[in-house]
C-alpha positions in Angstrom: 5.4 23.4 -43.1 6.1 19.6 -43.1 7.2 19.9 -39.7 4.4 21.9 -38.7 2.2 18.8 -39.8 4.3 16.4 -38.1 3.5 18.2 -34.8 0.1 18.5 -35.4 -0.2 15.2 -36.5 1.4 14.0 -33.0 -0.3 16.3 -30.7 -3.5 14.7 -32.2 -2.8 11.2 -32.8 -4.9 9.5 -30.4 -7.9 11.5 -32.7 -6.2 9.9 -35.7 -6.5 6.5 -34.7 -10.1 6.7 -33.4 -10.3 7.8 -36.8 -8.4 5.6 -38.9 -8.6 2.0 -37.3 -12.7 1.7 -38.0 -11.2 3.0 -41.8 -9.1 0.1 -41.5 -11.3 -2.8 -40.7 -14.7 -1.7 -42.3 -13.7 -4.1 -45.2 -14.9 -6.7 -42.6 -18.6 -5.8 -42.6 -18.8 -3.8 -46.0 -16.9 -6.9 -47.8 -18.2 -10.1 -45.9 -21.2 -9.0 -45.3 -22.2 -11.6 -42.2 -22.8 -11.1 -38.9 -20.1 -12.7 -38.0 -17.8 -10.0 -39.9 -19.6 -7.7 -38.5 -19.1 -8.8 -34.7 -15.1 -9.5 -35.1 -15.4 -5.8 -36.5 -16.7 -4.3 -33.6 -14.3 -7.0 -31.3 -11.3 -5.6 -33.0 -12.0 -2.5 -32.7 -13.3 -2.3 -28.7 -9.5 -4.3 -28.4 -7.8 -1.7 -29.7 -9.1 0.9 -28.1 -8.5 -0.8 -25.1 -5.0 -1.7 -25.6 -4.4 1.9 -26.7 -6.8 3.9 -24.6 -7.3 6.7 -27.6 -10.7 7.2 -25.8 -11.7 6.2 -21.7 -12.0 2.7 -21.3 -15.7 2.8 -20.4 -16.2 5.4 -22.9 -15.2 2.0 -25.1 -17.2 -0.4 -23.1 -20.3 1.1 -24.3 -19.5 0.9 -27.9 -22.1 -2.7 -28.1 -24.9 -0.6 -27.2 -24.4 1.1 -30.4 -23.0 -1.3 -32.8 -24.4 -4.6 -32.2 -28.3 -2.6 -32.9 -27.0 -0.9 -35.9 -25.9 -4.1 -37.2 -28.6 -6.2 -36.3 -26.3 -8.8 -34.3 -28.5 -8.2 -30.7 -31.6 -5.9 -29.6 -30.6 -2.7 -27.7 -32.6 -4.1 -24.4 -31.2 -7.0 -25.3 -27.6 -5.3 -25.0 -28.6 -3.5 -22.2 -29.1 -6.1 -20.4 -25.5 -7.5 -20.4 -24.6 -4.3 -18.2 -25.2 -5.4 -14.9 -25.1 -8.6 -13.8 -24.1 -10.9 -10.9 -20.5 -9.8 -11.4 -21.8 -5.9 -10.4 -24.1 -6.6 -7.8 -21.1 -8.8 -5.9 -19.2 -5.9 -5.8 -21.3 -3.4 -4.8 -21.5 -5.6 -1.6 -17.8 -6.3 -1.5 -17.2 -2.6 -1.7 -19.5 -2.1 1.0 -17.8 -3.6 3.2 -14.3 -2.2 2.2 -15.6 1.0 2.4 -16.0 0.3 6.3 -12.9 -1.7 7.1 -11.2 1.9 5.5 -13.2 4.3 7.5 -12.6 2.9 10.7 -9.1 2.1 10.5 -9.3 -2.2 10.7 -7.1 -2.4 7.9 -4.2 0.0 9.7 -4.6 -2.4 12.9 -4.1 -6.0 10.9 -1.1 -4.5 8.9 0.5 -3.3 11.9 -0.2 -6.2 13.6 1.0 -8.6 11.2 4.5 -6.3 11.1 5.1 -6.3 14.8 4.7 -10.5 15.0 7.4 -10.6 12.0 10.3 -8.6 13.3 11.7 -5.3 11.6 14.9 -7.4 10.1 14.6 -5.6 6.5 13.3 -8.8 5.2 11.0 -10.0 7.7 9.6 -6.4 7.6 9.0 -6.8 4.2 7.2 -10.2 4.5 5.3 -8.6 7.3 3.8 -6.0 4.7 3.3 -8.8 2.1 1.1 -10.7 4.7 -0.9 -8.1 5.4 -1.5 -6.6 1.8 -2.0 -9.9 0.4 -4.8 -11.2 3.2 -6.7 -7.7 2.4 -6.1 -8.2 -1.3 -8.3 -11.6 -0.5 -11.4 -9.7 0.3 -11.2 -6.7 -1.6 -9.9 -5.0 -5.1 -6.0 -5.1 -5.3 -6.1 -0.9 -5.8 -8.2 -1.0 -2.7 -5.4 -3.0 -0.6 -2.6 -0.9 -1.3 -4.2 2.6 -0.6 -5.0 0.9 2.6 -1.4 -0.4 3.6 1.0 2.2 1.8 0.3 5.1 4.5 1.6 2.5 7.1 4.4 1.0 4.9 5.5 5.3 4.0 5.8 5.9 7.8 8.5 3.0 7.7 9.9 3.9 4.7 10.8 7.6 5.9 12.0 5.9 9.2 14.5 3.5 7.1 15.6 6.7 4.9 15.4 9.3 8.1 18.9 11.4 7.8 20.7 11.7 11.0 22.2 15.2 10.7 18.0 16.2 10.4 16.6 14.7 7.0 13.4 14.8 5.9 11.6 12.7 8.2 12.2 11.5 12.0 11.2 13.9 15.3 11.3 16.9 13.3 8.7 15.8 10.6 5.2 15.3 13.0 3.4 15.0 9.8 4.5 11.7 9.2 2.4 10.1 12.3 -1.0 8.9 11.3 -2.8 9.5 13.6 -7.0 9.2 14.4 -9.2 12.2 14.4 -13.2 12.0 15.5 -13.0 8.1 14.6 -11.8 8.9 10.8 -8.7 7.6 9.9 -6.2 10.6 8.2 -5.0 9.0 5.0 -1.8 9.8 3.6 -2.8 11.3 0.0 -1.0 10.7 -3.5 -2.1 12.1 -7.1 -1.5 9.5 -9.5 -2.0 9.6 -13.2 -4.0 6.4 -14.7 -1.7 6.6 -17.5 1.2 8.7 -17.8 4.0 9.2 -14.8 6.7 11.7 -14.5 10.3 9.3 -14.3 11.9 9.4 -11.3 16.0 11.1 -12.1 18.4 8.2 -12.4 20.9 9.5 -10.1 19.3 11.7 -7.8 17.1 9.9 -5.1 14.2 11.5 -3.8 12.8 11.7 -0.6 8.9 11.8 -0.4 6.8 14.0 1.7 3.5 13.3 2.5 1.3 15.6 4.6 -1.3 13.5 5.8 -5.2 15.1 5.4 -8.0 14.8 7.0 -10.9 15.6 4.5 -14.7 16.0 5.8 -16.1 12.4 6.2 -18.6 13.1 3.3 -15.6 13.0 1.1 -13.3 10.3 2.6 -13.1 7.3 0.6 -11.2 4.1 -0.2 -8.9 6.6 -3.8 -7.5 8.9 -1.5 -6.7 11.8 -3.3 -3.1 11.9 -3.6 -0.5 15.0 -3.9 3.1 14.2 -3.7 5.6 16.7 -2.6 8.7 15.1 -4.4 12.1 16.9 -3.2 15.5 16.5 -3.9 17.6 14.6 -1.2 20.3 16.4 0.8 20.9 13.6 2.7 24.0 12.0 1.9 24.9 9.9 4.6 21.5 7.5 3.5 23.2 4.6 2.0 22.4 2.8 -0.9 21.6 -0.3 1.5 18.4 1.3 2.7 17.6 2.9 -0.6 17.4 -1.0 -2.2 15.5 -2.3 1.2 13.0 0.7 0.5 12.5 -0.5 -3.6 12.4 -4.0 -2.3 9.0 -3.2 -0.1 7.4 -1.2 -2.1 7.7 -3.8 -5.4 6.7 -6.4 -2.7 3.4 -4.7 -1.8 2.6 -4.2 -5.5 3.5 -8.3 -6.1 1.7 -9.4 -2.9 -1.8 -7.4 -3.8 -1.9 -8.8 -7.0 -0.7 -12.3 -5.2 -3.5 -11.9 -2.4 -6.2 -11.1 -5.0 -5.9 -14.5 -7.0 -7.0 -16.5 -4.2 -10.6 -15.7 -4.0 -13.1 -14.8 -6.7 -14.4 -11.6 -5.4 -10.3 -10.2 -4.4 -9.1 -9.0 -8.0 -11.4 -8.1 -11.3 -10.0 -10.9 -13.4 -11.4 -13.4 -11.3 -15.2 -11.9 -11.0 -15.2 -11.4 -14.9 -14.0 -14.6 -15.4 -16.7 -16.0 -12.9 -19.8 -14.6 -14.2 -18.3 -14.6 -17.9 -18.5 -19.2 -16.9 -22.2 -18.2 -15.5 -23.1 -16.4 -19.0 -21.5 -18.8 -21.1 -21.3 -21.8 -19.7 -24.5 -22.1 -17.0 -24.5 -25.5 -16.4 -21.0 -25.3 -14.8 -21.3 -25.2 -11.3 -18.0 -26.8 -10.1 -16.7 -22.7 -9.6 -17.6 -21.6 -6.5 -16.1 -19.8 -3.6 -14.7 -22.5 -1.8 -13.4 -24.7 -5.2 -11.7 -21.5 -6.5 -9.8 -21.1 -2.8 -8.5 -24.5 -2.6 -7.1 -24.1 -5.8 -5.2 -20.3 -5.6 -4.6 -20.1 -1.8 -1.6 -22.3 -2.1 -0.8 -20.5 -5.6 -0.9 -17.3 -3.5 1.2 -18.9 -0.5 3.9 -20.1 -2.7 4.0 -17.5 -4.8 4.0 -15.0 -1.6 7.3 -16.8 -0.2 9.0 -17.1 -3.9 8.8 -13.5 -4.8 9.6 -12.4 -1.1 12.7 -14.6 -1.8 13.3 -12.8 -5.0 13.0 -9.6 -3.6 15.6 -10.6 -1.3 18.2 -11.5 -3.7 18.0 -9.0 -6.2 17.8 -6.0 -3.7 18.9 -6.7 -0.4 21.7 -9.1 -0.6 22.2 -13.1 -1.3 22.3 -14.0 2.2 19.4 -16.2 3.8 20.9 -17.1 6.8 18.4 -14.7 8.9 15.8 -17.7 7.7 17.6 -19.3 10.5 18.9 -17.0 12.6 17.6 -15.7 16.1 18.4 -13.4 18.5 21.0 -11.0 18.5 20.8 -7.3 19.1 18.5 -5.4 16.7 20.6 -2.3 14.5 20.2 1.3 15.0 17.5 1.5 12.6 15.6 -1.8 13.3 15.4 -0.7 16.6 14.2 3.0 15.2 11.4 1.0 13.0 10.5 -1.2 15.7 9.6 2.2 17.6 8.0 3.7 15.1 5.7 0.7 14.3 5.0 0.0 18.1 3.8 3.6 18.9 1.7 3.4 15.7 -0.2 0.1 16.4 -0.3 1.6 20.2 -2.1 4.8 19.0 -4.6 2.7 17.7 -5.8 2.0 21.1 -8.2 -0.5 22.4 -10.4 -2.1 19.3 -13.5 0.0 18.9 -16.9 -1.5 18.1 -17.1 -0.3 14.6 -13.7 -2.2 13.9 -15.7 -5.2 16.1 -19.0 -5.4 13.6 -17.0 -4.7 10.4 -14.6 -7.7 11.3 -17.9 -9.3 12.5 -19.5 -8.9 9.3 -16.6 -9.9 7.7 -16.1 -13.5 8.9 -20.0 -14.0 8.2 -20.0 -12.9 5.1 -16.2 -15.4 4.6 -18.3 -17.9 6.3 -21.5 -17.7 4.3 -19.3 -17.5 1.0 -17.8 -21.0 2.0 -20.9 -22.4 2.6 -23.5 -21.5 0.6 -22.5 -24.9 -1.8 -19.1 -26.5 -1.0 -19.6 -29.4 -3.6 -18.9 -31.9 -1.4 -21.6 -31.9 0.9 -25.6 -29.7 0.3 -24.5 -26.0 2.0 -26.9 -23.6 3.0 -28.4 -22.5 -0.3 -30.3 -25.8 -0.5 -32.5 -25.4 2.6 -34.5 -22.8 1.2 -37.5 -24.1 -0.3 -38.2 -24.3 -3.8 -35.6 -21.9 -4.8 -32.1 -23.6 -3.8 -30.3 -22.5 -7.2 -31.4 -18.8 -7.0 -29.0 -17.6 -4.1 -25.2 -17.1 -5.2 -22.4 -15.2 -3.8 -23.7 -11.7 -4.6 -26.7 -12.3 -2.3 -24.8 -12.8 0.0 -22.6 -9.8 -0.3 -25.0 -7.6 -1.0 -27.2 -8.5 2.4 -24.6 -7.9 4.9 -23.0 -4.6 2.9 -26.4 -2.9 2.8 -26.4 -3.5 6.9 -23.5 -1.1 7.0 -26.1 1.5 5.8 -28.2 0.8 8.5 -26.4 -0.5 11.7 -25.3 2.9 13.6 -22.5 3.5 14.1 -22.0 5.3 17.9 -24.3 4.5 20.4 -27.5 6.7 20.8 -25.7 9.8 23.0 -24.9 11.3 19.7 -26.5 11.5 16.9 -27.6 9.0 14.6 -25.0 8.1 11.9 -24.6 4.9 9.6 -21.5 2.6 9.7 -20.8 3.9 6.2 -22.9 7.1 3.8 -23.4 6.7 0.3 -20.6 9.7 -0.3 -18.1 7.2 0.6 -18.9 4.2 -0.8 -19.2 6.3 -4.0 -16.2 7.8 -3.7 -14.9 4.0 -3.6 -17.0 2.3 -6.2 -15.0 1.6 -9.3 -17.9 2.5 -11.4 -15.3 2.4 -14.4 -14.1 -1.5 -13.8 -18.4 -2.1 -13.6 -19.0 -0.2 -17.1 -15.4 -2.0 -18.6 -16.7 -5.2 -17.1 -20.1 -4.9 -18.7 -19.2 -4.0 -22.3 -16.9 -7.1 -22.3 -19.9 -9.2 -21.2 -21.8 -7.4 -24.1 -18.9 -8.3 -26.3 -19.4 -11.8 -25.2 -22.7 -12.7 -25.4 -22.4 -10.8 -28.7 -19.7 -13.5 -30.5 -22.1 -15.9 -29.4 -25.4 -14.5 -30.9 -23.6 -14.1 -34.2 -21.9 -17.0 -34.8 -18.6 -15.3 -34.2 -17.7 -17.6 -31.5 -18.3 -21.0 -33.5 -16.3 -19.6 -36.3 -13.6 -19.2 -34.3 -13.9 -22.8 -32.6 -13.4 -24.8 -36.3 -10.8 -22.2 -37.0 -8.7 -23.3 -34.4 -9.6 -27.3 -34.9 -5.8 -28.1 -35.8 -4.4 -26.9 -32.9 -5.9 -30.3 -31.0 -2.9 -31.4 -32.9 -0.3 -30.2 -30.1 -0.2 -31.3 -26.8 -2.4 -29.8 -24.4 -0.1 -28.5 -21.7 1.8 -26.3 -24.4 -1.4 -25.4 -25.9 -1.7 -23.7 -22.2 1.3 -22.8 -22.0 1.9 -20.5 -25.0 -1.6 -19.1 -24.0 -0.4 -17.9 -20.6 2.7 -16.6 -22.0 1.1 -14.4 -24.6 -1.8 -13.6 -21.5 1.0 -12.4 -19.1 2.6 -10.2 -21.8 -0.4 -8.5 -23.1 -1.3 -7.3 -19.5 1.7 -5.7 -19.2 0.7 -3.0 -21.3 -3.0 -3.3 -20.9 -5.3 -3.2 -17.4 -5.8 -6.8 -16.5 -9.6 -6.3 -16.2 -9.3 -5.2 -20.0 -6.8 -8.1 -21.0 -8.9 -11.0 -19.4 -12.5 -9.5 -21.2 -10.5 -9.4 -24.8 -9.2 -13.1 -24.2 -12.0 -15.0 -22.7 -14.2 -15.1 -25.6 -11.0 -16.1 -27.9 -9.8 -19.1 -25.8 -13.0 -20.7 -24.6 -13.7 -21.6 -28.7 -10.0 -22.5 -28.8 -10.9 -25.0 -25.5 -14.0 -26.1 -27.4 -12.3 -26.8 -30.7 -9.7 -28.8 -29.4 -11.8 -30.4 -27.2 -10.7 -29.9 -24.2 -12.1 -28.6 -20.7 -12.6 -25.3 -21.2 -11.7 -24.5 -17.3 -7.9 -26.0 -18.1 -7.4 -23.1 -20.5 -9.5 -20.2 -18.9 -8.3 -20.8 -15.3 -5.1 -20.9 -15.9 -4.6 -17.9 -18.1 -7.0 -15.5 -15.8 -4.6 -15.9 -13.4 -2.0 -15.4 -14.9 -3.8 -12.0 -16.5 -3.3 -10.6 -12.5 0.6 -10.9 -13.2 1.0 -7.6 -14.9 4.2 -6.8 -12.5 6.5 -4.7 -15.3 5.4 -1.4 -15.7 3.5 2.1 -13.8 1.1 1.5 -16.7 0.4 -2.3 -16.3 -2.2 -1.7 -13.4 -3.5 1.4 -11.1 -1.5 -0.5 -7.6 1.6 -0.3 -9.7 1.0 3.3 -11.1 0.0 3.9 -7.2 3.8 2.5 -5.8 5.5 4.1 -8.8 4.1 7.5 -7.6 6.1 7.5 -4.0 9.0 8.4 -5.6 11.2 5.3 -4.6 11.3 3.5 -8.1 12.6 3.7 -11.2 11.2 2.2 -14.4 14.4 -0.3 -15.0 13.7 -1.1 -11.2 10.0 -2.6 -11.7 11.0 -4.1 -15.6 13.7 -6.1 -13.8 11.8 -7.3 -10.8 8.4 -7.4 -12.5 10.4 -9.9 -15.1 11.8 -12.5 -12.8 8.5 -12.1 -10.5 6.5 -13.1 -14.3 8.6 -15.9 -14.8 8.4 -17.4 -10.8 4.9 -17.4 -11.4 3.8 -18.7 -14.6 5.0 -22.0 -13.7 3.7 -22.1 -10.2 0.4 -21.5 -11.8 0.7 -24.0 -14.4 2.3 -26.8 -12.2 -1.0 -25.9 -9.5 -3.4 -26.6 -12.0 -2.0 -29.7 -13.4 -1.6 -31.3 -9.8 -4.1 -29.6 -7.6 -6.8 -28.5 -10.6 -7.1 -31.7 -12.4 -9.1 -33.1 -10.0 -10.5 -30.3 -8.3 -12.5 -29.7 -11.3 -11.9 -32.9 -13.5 -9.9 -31.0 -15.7 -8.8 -34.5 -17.6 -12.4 -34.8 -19.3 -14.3 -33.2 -20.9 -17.8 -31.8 -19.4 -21.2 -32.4 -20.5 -21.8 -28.8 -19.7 -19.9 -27.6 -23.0 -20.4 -27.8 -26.5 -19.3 -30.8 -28.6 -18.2 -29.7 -32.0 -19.2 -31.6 -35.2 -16.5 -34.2 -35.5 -15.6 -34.8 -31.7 -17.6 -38.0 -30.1 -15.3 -38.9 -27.4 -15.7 -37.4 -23.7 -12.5 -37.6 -22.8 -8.9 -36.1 -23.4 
């Protein structure tokens, strides 16, 4: 009988702790009775059903529209109201355009063109990949980016691994070739689970089979839907060599997305949160833009890029750099296989076709525009409109040029008339989840500010002025970069924003040299399938173990917290005069001084 209730207890536990952690922390607003109690009730509990994930994360999102009218902390319109902002309206645009570099293939020809100007030497292979994933993770989501470049990099793969008694891949495996049908690119398809993922056998290597599809264009989109044919390898003669170069490039698309995605605000979800989170918050602050952010993280991202390439190296290909210097010489067996296999794939691709022409197009204006709608150095483009100079930001921009993909045609008129892009698929790519997670934390936000929540918290953490600033930062990022591990980075940086920006203001220091530092360091969730969908996505393939990613994600977490630190101190400080602190924030009772 006790056993019984063990069992059922575990095969419903996520229903116990929806039901037991608001038993738990109802002392809060039946005890204290303030609206302050009352918000850090309904904070702890949205964080823990994030962490956890008892119930969807959106589902979770849209607990504010209920709670904060019931206690009386905010208005239900006035909720409401937190639910789509800049943040959303960027990325519909963003997404617009993704949608279209997808469709017609753009992103297949930049991949395989960066690859063929790097070599097929394992490692310049690999940092060929990593280019190309990371420059697409600058422009669009980091999930986004790798379902773009993994059908390229699994052709490759199945080259490196191909069996030369007749494995699984090679001339006898046609399905392999991604090839162009009516303009639509075939995408190679993989189901992934957002949460849970069968573990690859420790001994037994697999070799991955993936039939590409070629669904109707209504229902082709940026998430291919992905089924993975995982068999058991009868291929001895594949030697461990090539199974540790094919670990090493798949771990190096996952780091270089996430790597790529830092260095602009619309290329990773931590970034837009944080940006509009400084708009809602902070709206005097107007040093964040576009082209600040990018001289700041592009050489985070280019450093970063070459360090865990390096790493990669070491710890899965061998200890010797000498190819860094090295040229010439006649190619292996298999390079010169891979080097075939990549050439005839970037040949397929034929001349570029003028949808690939007005997407890039549209792309560099819309780069172009970004940069220069206000630089901060010079008066951009925003102020020659009349009147209205401070009304235009980034989403404008996006937005404009993305809805022309609805509208621009995309063949010439002897057929019939067809948009660049149809609503199917840029629904099908929307991450409608990421918009409602995004909008409950900026609910949750402007929430601990209406109560009082978020000044409580400020003179709670007064005497940690008392240590010195960088290890202030420093412990913050370390604690940052270990809860994203184990919890989606869009969740992680919406819990901790509203946390560290009083801990900024109550030790009286700029509040951008704590939050910049630690939302980039909340895109370093390299350790496990669960940490983020691109690494659930890699794990899925069939080439990793868990001990694999733990190891590499470990040393890639430790490479980058200091690179991130060191770029703020030297390159941030005054980029965004980090040393004093702004007008535009809040001086607590007690604090008369401007500087640190």
């Amino acid at each position: 009988m006790l056993k019984r209730l063990r069992r059922g207890l575990w095969n419903y536990r996520s229903l116990v702790l929806i039901a037991v952690t608001p038993l738990l922390l109802l002392p809060l607003p039946l005890v204290v009775r303030t609206q302050e109690a009352e918000c850090a009730f309904v904070l702890l509990l949205m964080a823990t059903f994030w962490v956890t994930e008892v119930i969807p994360l959106p589902v979770t999102s849209m607990l504010p529209a209920v709670l904060f009218p019931m206690f009386g902390i905010m208005k239900a319109s006035d909720v409401a109201r937190e639910y789509l902002k800049n943040y959303q309206l960027l990325l519909v645009g963003v997404i617009c355009l993704a949608t279209s570099i997808k469709k017609w293939g753009l992103n297949r020809r930049i991949a395989l063109r960066l690859v063929t100007m790097l070599g097929v030497n394992p490692a310049w292979l690999m940092l060929g990949f990593m280019s190309g994933c990371a420059f697409l993770s600058l422009w669009v989501q980091n999930t986004l980016a790798v379902t773009m470049v993994m059908p390229i990099v699994e052709a490759v793969l199945q080259q490196i691994l191909k069996d030369k008694e007749g494995g699984c891949v090679g001339e006898d495996n046609p399905n392999l070739q991604l090839e162009e049908t009516d303009g639509h690119v075939e995408t190679m398809q993989v189901s992934v689970s957002e949460q849970k993922h069968p573990d690859v056998p420790e001994e037994t290597f697999t070799c991955v089979q993936i039939q590409t599809v070629s669904p109707p264009a209504a229902a082709q989109g940026i998430f291919p839907s992905v089924q993975v044919a995982v068999s058991p390898s009868a291929a001895p003669s594949r030697s461990k060599q090539d199974l540790m170069i094919c670990k090493a490039i798949c771990l190096s698309i996952v780091y270089s997305s996430s790597i790529g995605g830092i260095s602009t605000l619309p290329g990773t979800s931590p970034n837009l949160i944080f940006s509009e989170y400084l708009n809602q918050i902070y709206p005097d602050c107007n040093s964040v833009n576009f082209g600040t952010w990018l001289l700041l993280c592009l050489p985070i991202s280019v450093v970063l890029l070459l360090l865990t390439w390096l790493w990669l190296n070491w710890l899965f290909i061998g200890s010797d750099f000498r190819f860094l210097w090295r040229c010439g010489g006649e190619p292996s067996e298999n390079e010169a296989a891979t080097r075939k296999v990549i050439e005839e794939q970037y040949r397929s691709l034929g001349p570029m076709s003028s949808q690939e022409m007005f997407t890039g197009g549209v792309f560099l204006v819309m780069v172009l525009l970004w940069l220069t709608r206000s630089p901060g150095f010079m008066p951009g483009w925003a102020s020659l409109l009349p009147h209205n100079p401070g009304y235009i930001t980034d989403a404008t921009v996006a937005l404009l040029l993305g809805l022309l993909f609805f509208i621009v045609p995309a063949y010439g008129p002897s057929r019939k008339y067809e948009a660049m892009i149809s609503w199917e698929e840029f629904q099908a790519a929307m991450p409608w989840r990421v918009v409602l997670l995004v909008g409950g934390g900026f609910a949750l936000a402007e929430g601990t500010k209406v109560s009082g929540l978020s000044l409580w918290l400020a003179k709670l953490l007064t005497p940690l002025g008392e240590l010195p600033v960088l290890a202030t930062i420093t412990v913050a990022c370390i604690i940052v970069t270990t809860v994203t591990q184990v919890a989606s980075n869009a969740t992680t940086v919406t819990v901790f924003l509203p946390i560290l920006s009083p801990l900024a203001e109550a030790i009286h220091v700029n509040p951008l040299y704590v939050l910049i530092p630690t939302t980039l360091c909340t895109s370093l969730s390299f350790l496990l399938p669960v940490s983020n969908m691109t690494n659930a996505i890699i794990f899925a393939y069939g080439y990793l173990n868990i001990i694999d990613m733990v190891k590499a994600g470990l040393g890639a977490a430790m490479i980058s917290i200091p690179v991130v630190l060191l770029a703020v101190v030297t390159l941030g400080v005054p980029l965004f005069s980090l040393d004093t602190y702004p007008d535009w924030a809040p001086v607590l009772p007690g604090f008369n001084s401007t500087a640190l």
